[in-house]
PyMOL CGO cylinders between C-alpha atoms (Angstrom):
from pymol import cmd
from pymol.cgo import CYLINDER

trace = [
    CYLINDER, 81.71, 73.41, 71.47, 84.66, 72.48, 69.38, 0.3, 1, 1, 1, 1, 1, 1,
    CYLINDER, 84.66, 72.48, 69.38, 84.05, 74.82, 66.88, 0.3, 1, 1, 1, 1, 1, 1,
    CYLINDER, 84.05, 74.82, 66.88, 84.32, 77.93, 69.36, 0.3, 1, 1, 1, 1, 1, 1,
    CYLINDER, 84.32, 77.93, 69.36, 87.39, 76.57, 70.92, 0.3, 1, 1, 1, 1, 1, 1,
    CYLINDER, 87.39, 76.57, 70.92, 89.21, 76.57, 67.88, 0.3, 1, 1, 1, 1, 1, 1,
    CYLINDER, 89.21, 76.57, 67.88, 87.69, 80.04, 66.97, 0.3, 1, 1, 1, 1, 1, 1,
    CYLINDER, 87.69, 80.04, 66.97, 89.48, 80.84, 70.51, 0.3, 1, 1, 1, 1, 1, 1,
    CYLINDER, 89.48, 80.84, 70.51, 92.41, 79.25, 69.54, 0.3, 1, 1, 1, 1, 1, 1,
    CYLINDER, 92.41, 79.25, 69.54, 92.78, 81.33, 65.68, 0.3, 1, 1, 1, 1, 1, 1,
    CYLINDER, 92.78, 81.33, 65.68, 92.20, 84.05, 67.34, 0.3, 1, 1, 1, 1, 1, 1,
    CYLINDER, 92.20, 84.05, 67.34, 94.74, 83.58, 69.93, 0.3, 1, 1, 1, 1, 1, 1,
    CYLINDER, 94.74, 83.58, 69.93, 97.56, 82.56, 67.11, 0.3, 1, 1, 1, 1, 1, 1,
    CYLINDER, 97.56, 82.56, 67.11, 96.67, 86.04, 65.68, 0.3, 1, 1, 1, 1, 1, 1,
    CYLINDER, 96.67, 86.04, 65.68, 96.57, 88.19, 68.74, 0.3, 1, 1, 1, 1, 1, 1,
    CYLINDER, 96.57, 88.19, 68.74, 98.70, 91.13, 67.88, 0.3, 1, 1, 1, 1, 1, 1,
    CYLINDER, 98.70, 91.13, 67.88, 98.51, 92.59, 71.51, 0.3, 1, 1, 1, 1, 1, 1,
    CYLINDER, 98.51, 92.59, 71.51, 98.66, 91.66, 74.88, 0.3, 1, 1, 1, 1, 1, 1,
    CYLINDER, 98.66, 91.66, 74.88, 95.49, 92.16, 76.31, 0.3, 1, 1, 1, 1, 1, 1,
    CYLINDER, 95.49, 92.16, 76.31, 93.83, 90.15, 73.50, 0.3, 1, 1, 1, 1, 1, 1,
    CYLINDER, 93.83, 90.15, 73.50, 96.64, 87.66, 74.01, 0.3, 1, 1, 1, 1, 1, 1,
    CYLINDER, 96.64, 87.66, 74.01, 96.10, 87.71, 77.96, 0.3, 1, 1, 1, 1, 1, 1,
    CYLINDER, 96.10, 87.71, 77.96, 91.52, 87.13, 77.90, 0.3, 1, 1, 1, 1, 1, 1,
    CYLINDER, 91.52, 87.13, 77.90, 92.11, 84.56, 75.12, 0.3, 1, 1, 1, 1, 1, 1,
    CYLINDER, 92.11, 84.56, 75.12, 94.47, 82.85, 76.74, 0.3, 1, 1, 1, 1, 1, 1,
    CYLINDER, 94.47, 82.85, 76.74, 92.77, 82.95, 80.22, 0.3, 1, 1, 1, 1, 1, 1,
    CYLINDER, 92.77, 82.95, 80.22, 89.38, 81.55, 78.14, 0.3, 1, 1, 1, 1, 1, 1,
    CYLINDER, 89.38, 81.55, 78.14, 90.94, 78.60, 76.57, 0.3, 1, 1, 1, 1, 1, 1,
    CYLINDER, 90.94, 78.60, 76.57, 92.25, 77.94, 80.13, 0.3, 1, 1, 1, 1, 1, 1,
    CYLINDER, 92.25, 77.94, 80.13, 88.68, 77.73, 81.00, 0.3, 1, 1, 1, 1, 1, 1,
    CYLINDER, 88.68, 77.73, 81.00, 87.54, 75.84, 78.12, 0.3, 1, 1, 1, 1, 1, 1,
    CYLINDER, 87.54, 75.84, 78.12, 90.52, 73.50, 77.55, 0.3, 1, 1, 1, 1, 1, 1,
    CYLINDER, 90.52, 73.50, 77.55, 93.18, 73.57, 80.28, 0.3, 1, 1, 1, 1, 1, 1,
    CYLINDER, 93.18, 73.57, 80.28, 96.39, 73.30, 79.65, 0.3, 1, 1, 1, 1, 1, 1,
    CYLINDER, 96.39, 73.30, 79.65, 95.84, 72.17, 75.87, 0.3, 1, 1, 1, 1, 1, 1,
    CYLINDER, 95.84, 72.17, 75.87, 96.74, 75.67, 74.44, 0.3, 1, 1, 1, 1, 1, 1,
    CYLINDER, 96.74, 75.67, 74.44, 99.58, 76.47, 77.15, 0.3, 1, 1, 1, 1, 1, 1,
    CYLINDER, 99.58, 76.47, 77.15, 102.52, 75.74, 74.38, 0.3, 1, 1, 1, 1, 1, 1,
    CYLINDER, 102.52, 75.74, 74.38, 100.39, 78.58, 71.47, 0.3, 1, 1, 1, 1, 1, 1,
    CYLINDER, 100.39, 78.58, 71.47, 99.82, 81.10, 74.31, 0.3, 1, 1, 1, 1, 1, 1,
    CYLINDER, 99.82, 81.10, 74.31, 103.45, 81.15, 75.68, 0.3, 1, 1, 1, 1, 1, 1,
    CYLINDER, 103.45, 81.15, 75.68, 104.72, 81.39, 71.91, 0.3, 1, 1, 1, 1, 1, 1,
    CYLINDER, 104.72, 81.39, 71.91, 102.61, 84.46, 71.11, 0.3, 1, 1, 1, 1, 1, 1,
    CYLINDER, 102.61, 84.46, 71.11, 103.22, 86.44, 74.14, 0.3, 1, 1, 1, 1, 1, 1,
    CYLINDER, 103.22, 86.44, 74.14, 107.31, 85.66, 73.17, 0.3, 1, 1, 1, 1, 1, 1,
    CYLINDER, 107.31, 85.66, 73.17, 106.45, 86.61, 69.81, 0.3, 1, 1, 1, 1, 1, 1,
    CYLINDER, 106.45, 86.61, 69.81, 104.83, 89.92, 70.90, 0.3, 1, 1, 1, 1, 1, 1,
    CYLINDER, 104.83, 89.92, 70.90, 107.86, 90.60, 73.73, 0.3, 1, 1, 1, 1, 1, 1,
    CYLINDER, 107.86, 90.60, 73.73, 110.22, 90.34, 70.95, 0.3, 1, 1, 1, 1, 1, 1,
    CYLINDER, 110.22, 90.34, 70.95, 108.90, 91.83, 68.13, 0.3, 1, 1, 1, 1, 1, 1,
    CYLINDER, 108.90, 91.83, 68.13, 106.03, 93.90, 69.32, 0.3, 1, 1, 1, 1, 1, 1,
    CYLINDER, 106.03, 93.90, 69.32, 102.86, 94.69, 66.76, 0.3, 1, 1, 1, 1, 1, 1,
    CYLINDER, 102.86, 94.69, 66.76, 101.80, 98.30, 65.12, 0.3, 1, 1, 1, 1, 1, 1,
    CYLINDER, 101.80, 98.30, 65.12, 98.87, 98.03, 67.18, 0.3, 1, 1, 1, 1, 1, 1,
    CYLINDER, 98.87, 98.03, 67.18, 100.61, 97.50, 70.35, 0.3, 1, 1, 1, 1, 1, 1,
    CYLINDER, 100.61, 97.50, 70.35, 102.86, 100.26, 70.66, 0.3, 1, 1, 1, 1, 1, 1,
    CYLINDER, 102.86, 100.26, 70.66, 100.65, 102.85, 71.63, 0.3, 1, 1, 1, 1, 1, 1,
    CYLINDER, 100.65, 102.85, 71.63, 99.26, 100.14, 74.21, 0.3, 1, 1, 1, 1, 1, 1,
    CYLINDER, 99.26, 100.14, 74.21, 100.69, 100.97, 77.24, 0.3, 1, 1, 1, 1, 1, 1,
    CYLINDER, 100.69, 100.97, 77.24, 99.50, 97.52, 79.22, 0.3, 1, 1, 1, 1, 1, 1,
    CYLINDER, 99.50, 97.52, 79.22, 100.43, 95.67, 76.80, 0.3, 1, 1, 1, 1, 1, 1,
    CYLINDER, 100.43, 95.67, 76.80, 103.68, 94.19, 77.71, 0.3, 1, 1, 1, 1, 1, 1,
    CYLINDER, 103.68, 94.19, 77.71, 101.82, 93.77, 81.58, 0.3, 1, 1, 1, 1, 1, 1,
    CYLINDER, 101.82, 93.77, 81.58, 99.75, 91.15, 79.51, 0.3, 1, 1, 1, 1, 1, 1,
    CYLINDER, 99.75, 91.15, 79.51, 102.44, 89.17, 77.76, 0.3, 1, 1, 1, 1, 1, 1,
    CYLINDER, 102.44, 89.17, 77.76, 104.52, 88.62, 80.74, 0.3, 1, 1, 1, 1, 1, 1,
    CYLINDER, 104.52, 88.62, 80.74, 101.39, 87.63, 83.16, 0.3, 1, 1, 1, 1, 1, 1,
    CYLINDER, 101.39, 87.63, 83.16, 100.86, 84.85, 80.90, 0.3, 1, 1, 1, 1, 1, 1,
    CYLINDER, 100.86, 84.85, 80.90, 104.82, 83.74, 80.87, 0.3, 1, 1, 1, 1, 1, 1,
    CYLINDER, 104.82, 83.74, 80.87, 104.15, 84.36, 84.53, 0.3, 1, 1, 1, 1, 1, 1,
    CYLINDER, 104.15, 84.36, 84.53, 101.00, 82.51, 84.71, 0.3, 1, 1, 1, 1, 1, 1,
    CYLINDER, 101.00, 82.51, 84.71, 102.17, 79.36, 83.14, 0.3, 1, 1, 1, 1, 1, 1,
    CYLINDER, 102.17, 79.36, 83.14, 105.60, 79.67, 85.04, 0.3, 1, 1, 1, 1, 1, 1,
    CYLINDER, 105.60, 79.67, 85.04, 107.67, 79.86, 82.08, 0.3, 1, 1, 1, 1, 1, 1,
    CYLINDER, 107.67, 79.86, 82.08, 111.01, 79.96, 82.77, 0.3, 1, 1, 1, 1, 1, 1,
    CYLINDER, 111.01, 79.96, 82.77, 112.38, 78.90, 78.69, 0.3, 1, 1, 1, 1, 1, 1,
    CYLINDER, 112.38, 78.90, 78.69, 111.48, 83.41, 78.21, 0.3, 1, 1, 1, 1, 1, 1,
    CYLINDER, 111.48, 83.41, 78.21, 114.60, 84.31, 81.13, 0.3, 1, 1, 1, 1, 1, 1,
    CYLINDER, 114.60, 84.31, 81.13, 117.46, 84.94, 78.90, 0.3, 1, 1, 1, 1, 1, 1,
    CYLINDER, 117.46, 84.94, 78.90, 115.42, 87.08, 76.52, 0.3, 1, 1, 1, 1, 1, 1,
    CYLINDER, 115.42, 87.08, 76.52, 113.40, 89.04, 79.57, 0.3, 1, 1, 1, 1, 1, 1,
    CYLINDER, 113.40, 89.04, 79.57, 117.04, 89.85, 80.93, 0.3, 1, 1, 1, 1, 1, 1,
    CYLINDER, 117.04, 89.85, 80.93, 117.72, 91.42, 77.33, 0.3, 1, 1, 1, 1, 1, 1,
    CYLINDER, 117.72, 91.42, 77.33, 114.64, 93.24, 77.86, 0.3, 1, 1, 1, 1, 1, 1,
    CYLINDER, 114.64, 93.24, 77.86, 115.50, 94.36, 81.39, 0.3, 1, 1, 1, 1, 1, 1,
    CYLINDER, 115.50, 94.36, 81.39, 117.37, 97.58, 80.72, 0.3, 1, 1, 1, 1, 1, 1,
    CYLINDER, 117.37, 97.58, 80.72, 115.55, 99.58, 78.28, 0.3, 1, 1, 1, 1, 1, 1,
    CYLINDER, 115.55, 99.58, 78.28, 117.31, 102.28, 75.57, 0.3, 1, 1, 1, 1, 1, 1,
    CYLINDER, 117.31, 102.28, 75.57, 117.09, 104.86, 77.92, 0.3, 1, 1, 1, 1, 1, 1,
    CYLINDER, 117.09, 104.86, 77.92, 118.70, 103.27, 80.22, 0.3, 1, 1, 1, 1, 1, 1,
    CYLINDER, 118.70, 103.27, 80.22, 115.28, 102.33, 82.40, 0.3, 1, 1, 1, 1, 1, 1,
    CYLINDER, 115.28, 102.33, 82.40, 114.68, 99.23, 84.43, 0.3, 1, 1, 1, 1, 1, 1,
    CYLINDER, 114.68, 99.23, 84.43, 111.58, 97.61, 82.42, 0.3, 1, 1, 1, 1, 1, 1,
    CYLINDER, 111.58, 97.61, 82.42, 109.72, 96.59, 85.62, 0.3, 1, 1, 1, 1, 1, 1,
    CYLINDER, 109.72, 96.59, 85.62, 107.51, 94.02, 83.87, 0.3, 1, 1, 1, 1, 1, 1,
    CYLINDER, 107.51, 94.02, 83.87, 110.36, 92.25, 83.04, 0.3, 1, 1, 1, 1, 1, 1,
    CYLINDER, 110.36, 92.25, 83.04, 111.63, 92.21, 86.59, 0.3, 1, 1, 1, 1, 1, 1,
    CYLINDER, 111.63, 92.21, 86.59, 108.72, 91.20, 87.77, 0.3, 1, 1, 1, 1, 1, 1,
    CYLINDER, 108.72, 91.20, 87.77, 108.66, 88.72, 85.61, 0.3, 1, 1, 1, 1, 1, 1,
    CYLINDER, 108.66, 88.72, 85.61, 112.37, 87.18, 86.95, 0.3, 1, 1, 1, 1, 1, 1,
    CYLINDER, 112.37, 87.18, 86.95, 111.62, 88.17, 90.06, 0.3, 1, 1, 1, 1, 1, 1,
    CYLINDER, 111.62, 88.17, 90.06, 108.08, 85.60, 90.46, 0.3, 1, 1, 1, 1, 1, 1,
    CYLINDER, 108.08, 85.60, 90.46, 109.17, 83.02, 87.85, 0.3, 1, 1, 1, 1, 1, 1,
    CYLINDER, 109.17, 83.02, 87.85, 112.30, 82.63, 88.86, 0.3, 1, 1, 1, 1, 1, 1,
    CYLINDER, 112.30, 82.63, 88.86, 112.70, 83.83, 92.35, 0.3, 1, 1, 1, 1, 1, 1,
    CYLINDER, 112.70, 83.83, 92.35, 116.43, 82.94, 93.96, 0.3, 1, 1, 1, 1, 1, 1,
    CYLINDER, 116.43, 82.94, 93.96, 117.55, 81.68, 90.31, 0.3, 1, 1, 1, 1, 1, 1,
    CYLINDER, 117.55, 81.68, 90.31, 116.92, 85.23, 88.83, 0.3, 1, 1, 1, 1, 1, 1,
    CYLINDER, 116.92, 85.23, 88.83, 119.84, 86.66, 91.11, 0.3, 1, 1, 1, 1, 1, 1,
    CYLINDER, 119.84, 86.66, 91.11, 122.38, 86.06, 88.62, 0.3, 1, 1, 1, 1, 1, 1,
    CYLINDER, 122.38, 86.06, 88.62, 120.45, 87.83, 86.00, 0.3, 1, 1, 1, 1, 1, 1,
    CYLINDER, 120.45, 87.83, 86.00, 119.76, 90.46, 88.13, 0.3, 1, 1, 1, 1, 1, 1,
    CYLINDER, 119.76, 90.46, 88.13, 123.20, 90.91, 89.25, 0.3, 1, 1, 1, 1, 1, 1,
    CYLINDER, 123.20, 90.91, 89.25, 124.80, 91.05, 85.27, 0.3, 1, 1, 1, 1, 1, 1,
    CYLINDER, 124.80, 91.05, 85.27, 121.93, 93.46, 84.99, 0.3, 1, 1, 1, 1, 1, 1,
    CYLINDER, 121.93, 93.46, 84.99, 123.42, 95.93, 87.83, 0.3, 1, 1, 1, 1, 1, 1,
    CYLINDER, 123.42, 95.93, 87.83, 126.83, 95.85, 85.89, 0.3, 1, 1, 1, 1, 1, 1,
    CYLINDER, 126.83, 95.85, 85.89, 125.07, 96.78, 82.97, 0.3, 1, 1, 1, 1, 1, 1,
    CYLINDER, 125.07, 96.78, 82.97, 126.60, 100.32, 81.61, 0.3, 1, 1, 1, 1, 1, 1,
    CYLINDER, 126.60, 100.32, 81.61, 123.52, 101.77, 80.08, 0.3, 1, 1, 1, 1, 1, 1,
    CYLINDER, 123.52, 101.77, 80.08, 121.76, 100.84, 83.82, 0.3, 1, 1, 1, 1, 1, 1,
    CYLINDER, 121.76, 100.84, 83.82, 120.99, 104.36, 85.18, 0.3, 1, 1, 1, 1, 1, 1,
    CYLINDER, 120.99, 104.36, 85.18, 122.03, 105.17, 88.19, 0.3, 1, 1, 1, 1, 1, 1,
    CYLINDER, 122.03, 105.17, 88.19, 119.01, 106.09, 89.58, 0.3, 1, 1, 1, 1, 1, 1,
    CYLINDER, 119.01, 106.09, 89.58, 117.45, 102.62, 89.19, 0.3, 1, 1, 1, 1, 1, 1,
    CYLINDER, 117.45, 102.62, 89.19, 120.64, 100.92, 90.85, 0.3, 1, 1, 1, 1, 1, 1,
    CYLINDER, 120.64, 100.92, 90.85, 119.13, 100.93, 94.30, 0.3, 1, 1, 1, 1, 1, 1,
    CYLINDER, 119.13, 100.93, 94.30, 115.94, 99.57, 93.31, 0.3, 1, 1, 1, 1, 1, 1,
    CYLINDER, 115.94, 99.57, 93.31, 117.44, 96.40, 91.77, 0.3, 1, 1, 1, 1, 1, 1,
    CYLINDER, 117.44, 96.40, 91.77, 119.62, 95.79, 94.19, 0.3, 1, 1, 1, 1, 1, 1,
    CYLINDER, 119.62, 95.79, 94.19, 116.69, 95.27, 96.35, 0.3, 1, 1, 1, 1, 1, 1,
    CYLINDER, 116.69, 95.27, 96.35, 115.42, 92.88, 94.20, 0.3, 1, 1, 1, 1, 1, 1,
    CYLINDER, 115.42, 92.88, 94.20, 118.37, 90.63, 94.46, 0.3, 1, 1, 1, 1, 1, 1,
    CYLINDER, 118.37, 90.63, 94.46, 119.00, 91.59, 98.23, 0.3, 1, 1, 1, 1, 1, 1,
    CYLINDER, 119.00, 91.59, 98.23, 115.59, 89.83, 98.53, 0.3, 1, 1, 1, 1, 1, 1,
    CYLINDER, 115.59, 89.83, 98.53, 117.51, 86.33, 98.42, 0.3, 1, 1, 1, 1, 1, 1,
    CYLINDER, 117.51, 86.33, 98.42, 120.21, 86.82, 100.33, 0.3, 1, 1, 1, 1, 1, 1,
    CYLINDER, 120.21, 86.82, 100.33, 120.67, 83.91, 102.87, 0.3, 1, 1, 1, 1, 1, 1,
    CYLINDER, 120.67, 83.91, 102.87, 119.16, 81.87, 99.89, 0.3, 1, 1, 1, 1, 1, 1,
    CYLINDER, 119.16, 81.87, 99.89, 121.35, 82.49, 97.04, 0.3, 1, 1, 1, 1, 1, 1,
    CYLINDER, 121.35, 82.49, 97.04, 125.63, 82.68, 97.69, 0.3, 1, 1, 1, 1, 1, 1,
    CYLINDER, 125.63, 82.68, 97.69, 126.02, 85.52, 95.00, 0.3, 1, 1, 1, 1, 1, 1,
    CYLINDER, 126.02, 85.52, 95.00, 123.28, 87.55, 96.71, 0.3, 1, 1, 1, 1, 1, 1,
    CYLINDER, 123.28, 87.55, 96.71, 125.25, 86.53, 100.02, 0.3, 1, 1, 1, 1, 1, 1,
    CYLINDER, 125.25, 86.53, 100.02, 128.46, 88.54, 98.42, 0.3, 1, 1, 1, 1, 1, 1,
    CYLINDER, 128.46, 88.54, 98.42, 126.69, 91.17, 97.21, 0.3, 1, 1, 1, 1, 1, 1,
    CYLINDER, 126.69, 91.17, 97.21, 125.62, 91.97, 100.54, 0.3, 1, 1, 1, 1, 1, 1,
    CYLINDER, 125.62, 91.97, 100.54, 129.10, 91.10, 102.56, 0.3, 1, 1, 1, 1, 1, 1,
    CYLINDER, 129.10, 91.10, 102.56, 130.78, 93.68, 99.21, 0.3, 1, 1, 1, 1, 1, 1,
    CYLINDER, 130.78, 93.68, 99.21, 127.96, 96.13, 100.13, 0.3, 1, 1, 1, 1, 1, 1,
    CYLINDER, 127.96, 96.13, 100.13, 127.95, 96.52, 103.47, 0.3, 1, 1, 1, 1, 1, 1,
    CYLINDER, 127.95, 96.52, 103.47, 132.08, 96.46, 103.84, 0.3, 1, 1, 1, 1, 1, 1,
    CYLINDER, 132.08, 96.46, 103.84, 131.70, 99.60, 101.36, 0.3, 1, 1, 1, 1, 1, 1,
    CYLINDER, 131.70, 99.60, 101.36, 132.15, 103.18, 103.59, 0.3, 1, 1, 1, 1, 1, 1,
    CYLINDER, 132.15, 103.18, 103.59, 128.95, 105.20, 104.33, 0.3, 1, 1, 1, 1, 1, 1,
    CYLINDER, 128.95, 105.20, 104.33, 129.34, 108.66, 102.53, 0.3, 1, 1, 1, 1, 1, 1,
    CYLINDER, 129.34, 108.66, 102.53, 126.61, 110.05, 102.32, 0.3, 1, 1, 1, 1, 1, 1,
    CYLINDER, 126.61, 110.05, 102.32, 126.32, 112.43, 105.58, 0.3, 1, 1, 1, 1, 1, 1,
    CYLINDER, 126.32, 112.43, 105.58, 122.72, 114.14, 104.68, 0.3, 1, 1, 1, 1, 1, 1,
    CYLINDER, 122.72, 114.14, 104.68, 120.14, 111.91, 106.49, 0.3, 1, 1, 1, 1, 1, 1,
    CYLINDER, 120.14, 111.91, 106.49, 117.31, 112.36, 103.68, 0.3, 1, 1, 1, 1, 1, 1,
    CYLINDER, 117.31, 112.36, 103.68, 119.66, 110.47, 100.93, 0.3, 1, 1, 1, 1, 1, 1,
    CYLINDER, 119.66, 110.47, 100.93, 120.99, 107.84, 103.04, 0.3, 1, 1, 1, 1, 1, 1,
    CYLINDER, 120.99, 107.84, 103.04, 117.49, 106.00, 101.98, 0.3, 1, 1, 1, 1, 1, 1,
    CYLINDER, 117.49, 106.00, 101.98, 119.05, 105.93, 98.39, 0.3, 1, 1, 1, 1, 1, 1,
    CYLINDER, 119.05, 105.93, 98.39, 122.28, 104.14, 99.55, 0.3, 1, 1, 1, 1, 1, 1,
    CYLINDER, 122.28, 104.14, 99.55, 123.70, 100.80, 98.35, 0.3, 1, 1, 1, 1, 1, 1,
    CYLINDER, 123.70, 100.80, 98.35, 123.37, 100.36, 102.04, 0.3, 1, 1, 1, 1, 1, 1,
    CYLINDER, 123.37, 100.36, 102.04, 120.25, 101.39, 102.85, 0.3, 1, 1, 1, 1, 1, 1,
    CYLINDER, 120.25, 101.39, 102.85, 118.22, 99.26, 99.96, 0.3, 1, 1, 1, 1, 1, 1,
    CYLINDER, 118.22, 99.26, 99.96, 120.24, 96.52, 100.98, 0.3, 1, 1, 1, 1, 1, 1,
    CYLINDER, 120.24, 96.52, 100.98, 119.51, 95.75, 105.11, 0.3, 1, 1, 1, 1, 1, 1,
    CYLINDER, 119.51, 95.75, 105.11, 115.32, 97.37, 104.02, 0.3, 1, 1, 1, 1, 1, 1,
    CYLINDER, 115.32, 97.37, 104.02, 115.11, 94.65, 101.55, 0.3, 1, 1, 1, 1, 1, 1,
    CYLINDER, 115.11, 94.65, 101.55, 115.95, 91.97, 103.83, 0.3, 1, 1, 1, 1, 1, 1,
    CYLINDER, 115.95, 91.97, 103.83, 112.58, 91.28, 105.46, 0.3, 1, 1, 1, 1, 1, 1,
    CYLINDER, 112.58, 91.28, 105.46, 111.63, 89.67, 101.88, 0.3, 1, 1, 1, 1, 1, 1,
    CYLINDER, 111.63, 89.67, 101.88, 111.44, 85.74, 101.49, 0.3, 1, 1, 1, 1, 1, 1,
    CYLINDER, 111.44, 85.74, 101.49, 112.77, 85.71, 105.01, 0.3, 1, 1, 1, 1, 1, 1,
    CYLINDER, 112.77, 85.71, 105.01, 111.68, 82.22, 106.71, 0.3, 1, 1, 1, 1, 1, 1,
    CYLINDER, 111.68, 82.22, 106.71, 113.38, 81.04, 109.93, 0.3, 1, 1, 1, 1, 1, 1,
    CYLINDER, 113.38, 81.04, 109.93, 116.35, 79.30, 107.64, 0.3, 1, 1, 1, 1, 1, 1,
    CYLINDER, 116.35, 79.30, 107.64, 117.10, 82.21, 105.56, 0.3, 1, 1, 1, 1, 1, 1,
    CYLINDER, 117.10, 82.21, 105.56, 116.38, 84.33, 108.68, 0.3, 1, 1, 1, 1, 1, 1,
    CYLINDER, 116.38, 84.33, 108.68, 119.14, 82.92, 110.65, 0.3, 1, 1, 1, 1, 1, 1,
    CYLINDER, 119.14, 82.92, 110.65, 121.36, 82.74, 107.24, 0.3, 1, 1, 1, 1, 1, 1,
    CYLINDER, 121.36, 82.74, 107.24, 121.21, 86.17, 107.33, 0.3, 1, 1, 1, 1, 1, 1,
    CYLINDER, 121.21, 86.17, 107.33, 121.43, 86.80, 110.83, 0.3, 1, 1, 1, 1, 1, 1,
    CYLINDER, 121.43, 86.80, 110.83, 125.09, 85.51, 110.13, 0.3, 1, 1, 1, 1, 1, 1,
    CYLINDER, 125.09, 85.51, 110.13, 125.43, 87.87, 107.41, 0.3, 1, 1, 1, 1, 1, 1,
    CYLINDER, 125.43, 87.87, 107.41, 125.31, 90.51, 109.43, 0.3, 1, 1, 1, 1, 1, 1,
    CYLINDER, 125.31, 90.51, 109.43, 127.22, 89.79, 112.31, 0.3, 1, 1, 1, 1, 1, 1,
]
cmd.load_cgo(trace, "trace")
């Protein structure tokens, strides 16, 4: 009854990792929909930003925290999540992409893009985002750009097992993402 929902809901406001965070919030779903929504987004944000003792050894713990921003389609977290993109060692935090990526799908490209600039981006994770923004050309004009500035770059590399890890390369695979007939013939154009 009431009394165990707002056991759920203490408990919830104390979570100090994302798991906890994650069943607690997916119960109160159950229980009360949508009535603890505004508590469940703040203590996953919380937890992003400031993470607990008890969640750093926790490896599945920032999974959690942003499949509840993703859950509730929470797009207020963005800014912050592109802080969190780039790790310290220079590491795209995939969570975090994920996170842009599902939330806010064409509207993450800018993001994304400011990301690839990013000087302590390394190298070896360039290719993978720029798949993740290729995924919207023909719906987003900076993606479009991207793509025209890509492709109008010379091919260099000459051995055929690293041309998979070219600009190029990640850029025409990626383009059978998101790709209905109107972005399909968007980026037909593209290409020709």
């Amino acid at each position: 009854g009431d009394e165990a929902e707002q056991l759920l809901a203490d408990s919830l406001g104390m979570a100090q990792k994302g798991g906890e965070a994650a069943f607690l919030d997916s119960l109160l779903q159950k229980v009360a929909p949508d009535q603890y929504t505004d508590l469940a987004l703040k203590v996953a944000k919380d937890l992003l930003i400031n993470p607990s003792e008890k969640s750093l050894n926790d490896y599945q713990h920032k999974s959690h925290l942003y499949s509840i921003l993703t859950r509730h389609r929470d797009v207020d977290f963005a800014k912050e999540a592109q802080d969190l993109l780039i790790t310290t060692d220079g590491k795209l935090d995939r969570y975090a992409l994920n996170y842009l990526n599902t939330v806010l799908k064409e509207k993450s490209v800018p993001l994304l893009a400011h990301a690839l600039n990013d000087e302590r981006l390394n190298k070896s994770y360039r290719a993978s985002l720029i798949g993740y923004v290729m995924r919207y050309t023909g719906q987003h004009a900076q993606a479009d750009q991207m793509f025209r500035d890509i492709m109008s770059q010379p091919m260099t590399e000459t051995d055929s097992r690293k041309v998979y890890y070219t600009d190029q390369y990640k850029a025409l695979s990626s383009m059978y993402y998101n790709a209905d007939k109107e972005t399909a013939t968007k980026r037909k154009a593209l290409i020709e």
